[in-house]
C-alpha positions as a printed Julia matrix, in Angstrom:
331×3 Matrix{Float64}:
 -23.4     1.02    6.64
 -21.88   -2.24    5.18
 -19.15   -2.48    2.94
 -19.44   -2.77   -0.79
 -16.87   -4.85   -2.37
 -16.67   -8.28   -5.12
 -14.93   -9.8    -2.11
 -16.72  -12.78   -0.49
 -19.05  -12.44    1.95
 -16.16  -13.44    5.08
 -14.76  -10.95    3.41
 -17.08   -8.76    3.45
 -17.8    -9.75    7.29
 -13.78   -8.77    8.29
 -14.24   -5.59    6.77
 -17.04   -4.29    8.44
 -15.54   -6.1    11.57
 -12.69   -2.89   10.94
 -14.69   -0.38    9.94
 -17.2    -0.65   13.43
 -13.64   -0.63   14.94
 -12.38    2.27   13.13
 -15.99    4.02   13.97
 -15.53    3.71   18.0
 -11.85    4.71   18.18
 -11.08    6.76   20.59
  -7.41    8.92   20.18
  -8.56   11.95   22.36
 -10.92   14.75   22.83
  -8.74   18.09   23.69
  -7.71   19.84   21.84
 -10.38   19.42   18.85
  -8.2    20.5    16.45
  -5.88   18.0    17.08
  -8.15   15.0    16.96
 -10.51   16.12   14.27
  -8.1    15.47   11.45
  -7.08   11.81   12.72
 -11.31   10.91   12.73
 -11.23   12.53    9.54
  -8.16   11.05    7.74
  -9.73    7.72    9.13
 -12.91    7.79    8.01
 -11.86    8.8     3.89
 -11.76    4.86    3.21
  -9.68    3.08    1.18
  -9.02   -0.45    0.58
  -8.28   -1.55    4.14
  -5.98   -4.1     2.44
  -3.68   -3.99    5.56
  -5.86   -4.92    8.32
  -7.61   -7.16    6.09
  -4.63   -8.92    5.49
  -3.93   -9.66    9.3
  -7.43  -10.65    9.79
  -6.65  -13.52    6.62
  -3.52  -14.62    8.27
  -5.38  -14.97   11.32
  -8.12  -16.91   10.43
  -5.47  -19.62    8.58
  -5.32  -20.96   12.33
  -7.98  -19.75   14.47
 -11.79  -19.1    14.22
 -12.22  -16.22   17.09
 -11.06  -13.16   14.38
 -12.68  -10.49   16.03
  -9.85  -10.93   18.89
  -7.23   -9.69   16.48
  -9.45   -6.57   14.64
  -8.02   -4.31   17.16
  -4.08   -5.1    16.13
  -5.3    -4.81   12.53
  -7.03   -1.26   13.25
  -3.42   -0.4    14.76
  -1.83   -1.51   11.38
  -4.49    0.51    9.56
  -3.48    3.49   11.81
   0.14    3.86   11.18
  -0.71    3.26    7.02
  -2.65    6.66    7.3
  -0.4     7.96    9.46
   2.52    7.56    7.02
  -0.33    9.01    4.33
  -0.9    12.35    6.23
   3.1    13.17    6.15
   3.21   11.53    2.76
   0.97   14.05    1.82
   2.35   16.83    3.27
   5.65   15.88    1.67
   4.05   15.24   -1.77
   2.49   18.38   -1.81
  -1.0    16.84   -2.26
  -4.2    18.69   -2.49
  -6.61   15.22   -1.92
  -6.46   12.35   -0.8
  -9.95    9.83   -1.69
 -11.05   13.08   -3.37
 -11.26   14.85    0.0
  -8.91   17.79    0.75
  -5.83   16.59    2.65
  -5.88   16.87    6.63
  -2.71   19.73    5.41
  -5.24   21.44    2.98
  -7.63   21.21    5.11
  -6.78   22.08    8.8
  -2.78   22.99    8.24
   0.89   21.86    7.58
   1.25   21.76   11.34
  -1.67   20.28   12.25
  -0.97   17.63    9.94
   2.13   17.05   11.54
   1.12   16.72   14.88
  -1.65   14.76   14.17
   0.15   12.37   12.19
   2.22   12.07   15.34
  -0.7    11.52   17.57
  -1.76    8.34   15.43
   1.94    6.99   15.7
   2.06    7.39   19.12
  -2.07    5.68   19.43
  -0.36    2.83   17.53
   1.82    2.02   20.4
  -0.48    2.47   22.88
  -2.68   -0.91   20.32
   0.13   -2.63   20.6
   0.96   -3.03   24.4
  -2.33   -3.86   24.98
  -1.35   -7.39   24.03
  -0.04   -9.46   26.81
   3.76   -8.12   28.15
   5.61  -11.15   25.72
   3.74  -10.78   22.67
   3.89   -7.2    22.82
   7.4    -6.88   23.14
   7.96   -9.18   19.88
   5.68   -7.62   17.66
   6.68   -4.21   18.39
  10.32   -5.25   17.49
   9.09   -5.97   14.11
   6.7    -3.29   14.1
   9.75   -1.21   14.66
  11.89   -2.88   11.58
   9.23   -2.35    9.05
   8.48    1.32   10.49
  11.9     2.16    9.54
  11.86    0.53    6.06
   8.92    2.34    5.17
  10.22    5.33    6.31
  13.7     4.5     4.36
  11.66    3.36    1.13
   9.83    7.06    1.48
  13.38    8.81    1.31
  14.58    6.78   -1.58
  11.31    7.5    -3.25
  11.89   11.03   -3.0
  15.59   10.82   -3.78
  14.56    9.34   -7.17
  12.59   12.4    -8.28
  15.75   14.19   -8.27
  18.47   11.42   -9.49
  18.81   11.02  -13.44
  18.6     7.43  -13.51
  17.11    4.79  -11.28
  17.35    0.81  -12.38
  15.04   -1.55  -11.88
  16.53   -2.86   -9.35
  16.56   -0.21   -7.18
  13.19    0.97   -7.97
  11.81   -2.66   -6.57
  14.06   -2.01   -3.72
  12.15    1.09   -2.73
   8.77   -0.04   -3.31
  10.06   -3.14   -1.22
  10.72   -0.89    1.74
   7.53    1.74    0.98
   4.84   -0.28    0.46
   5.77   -3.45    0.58
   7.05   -4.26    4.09
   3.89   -3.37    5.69
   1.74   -5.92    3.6
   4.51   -8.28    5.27
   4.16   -7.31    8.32
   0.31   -7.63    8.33
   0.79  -10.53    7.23
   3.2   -12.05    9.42
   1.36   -9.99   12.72
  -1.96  -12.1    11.92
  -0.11  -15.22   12.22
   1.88  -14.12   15.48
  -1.21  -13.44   17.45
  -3.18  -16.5    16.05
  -0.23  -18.55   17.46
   1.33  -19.91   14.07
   4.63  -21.8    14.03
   8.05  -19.79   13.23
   8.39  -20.6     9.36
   4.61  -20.05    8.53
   5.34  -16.79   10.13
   8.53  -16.03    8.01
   6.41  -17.78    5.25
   3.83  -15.11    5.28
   6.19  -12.59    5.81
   7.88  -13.21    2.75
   4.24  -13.74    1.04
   3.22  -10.23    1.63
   6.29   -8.79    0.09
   5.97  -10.76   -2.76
   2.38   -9.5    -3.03
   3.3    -5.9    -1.88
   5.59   -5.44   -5.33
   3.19   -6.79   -7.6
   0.74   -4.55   -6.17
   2.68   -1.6    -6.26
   3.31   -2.84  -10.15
  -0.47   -3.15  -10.68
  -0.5     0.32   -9.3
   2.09    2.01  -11.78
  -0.02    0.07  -14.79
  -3.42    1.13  -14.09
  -2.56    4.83  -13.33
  -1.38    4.79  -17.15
  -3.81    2.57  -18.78
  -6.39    2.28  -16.09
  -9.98    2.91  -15.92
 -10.76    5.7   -13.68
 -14.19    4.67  -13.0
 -12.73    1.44  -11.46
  -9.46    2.35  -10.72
 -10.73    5.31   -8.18
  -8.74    8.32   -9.78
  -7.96   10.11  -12.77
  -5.27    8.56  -14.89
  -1.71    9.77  -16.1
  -0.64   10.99  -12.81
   2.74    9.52  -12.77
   3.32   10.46  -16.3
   2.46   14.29  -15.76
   5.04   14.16  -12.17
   7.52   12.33  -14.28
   7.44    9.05  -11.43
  10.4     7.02  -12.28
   7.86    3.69  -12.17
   8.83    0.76  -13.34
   7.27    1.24  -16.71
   9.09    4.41  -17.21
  12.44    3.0   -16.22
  11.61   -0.1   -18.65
  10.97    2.39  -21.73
  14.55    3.94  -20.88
  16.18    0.99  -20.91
  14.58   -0.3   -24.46
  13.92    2.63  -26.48
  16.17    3.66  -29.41
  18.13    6.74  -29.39
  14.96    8.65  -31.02
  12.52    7.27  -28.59
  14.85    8.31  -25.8
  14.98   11.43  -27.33
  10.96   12.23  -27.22
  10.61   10.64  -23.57
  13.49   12.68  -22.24
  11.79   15.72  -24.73
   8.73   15.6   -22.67
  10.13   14.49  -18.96
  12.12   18.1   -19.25
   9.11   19.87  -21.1
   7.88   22.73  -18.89
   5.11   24.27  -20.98
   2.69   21.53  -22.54
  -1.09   20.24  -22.85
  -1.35   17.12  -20.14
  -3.35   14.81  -22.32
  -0.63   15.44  -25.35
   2.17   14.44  -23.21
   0.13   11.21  -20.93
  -0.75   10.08  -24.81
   3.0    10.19  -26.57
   4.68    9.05  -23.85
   1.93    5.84  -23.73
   2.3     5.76  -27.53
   6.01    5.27  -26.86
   5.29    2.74  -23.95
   2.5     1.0   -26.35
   5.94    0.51  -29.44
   8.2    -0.73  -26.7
   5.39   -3.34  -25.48
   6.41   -2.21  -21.86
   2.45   -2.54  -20.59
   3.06   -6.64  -21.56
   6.18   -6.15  -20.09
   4.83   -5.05  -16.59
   2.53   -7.3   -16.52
   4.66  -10.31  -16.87
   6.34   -8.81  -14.06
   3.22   -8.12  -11.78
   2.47  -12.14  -12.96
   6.29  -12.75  -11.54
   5.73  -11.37   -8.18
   2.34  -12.78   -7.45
   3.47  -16.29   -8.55
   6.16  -16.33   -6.08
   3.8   -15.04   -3.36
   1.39  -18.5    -3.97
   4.81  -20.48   -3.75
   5.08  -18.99   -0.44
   1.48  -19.57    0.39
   2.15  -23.07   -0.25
   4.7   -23.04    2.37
   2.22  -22.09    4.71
   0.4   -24.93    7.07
  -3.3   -23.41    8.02
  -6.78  -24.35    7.62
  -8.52  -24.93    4.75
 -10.96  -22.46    4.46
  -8.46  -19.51    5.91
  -6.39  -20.95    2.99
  -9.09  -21.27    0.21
 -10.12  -17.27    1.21
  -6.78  -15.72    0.87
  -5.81  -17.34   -2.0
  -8.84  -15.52   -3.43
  -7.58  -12.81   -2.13
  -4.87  -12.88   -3.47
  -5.84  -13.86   -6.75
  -8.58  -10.54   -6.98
  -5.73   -8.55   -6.06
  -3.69   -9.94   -9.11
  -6.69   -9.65  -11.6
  -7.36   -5.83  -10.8
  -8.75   -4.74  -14.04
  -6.92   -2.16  -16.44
């Protein structure tokens, strides 16, 4: 069935180009039990931004795209991968409104499936020719581990008193960000692009990674679940040191600090009292404006870097509008 997005119809072409990809993998047939949850996490959905995104850097120098769907389907792996053990780590009932593959099958399970869909990543990977495949499993490598490292810090801040803004853009640097880089940068690799558009795009999709992740932390307070996918207020209710949290503790007077710390150490409470006073709080400090002059920061930068970048016009003209829907996300 074809994907429905407001994306443009190329668009709309690469992502159906993934998901017929993602329908005919093959990871293994014995034991069932084993395999059932990787076909299962992988058909739930989602944005396929990744793959998408190394399909877009692609087509900024060649035409053939369906060449490189395989290496995106690989990036598209190892981001649910990392979700399955995120998941398991988090604690997490859903996922996409669908039980979690831990819920659902078990903890262990879970684990070694995850595994299963590292490991399949590899095996993606070295089915580019012996030179390429050495390079971009080098860099595969780096960002695995800062996505890995940005996980730990994210789960070291749920314990730690204070975290500053700058190291809460560190961590969603290494989490989430990194791999939009990578994606980036892999597209142009295997489409043959010179060295600095390469480093260009790199750089582009970390740029873009951090504003996304902002975009993210603003629309799970003031969102619209209808469009935004999911019910609102999460991060408030786990007490998520985002960025507009950290922002309110760094501007609010001694009596606002007082309420927010009041209801981050509240144990007994109604969950729409405390989502609304701590957003009435947010909504006297002006930190929504505030994070989104910051989301406006990040995604600037990321079209300076795109204007680094030496490709063809149209492969241009489509991911800046990318880019630019990404930005524009409604609240």
């Amino acid at each position: 069935m074809p994907v429905k997005t407001l994306f443009p119809q190329t668009i709309l072409h690469y992502q159906n180009l993934i998901e017929a990809s993602i329908r005919k993998l093959r990871t293994g047939k014995a034991p069932v039990s084993l395999y059932e949850p990787i076909h299962y996490m992988m058909q739930l959905g989602g944005k396929r931004l990744r793959p998408l995104l190394v399909l877009l850097a692609y087509s900024l120098y060649r035409t053939d795209v369906r060449k490189a769907v395989p290496y995106a389907v690989a990036v598209e792996l190892f981001h649910n991968f990392t979700l399955v053990h995120d998941d398991i780590m988090d604690n997490a009932p859903l996922r996409r409104g669908k039980p979690t593959v831990h819920e659902k099958w078990s903890v262990s399970t879970a684990i070694l499936s995850g595994d299963v869909m590292l490991v399949k990543v590899y095996n993606l990977f070295l089915s580019l020719p012996p030179e390429k495949a050495v390079q971009v499993l080098k860099q595969f490598n780096t960002c695995a581990t800062q996505v890995c490292e940005g996980q730990q810090l994210d789960m070291e801040f749920e314990k730690q008193t204070t975290v500053t803004e700058k190291e809460y853009i560190g961590m969603i640097a290494q989490k989430t960000a990194a791999l939009l880089g990578f994606s980036l940068e892999l597209g142009a690799r295997l489409a043959g692009a010179p060295e600095a558009d390469c480093r260009a795009l790199n750089k582009l999709g970390l740029d873009m990674g951090i504003g996304f992740q902002l975009m993210d932390d603003l629309l799970d307070a003031y969102g619209d679940p209808e469009k935004f996918g999911k019910q609102t207020g999460g991060d408030i209710m786990a007490n998520k040191k985002t960025y507009l949290l950290i922002t309110s503790l760094q501007k609010a007077s001694a009596a606002q600090r007082k309420k927010l710390n009041y209801w981050l150490n509240a144990t007994h409470f109604n969950r729409e009292e405390k989502i609304n006073a701590v957003k009435r709080i947010w909504d006297d400090l002006n930190v929504r404006q505030d994070t989104e002059l910051k989301i406006q920061q990040y995604f600037k930068r990321a079209f300076r870097q795109l204007g680094r970048v030496k490709g063809r016009k149209a492969g241009m003209d489509l991911l800046k509008q990318f880019t630019h829907q990404l930005m524009s996300r409604q609240v």
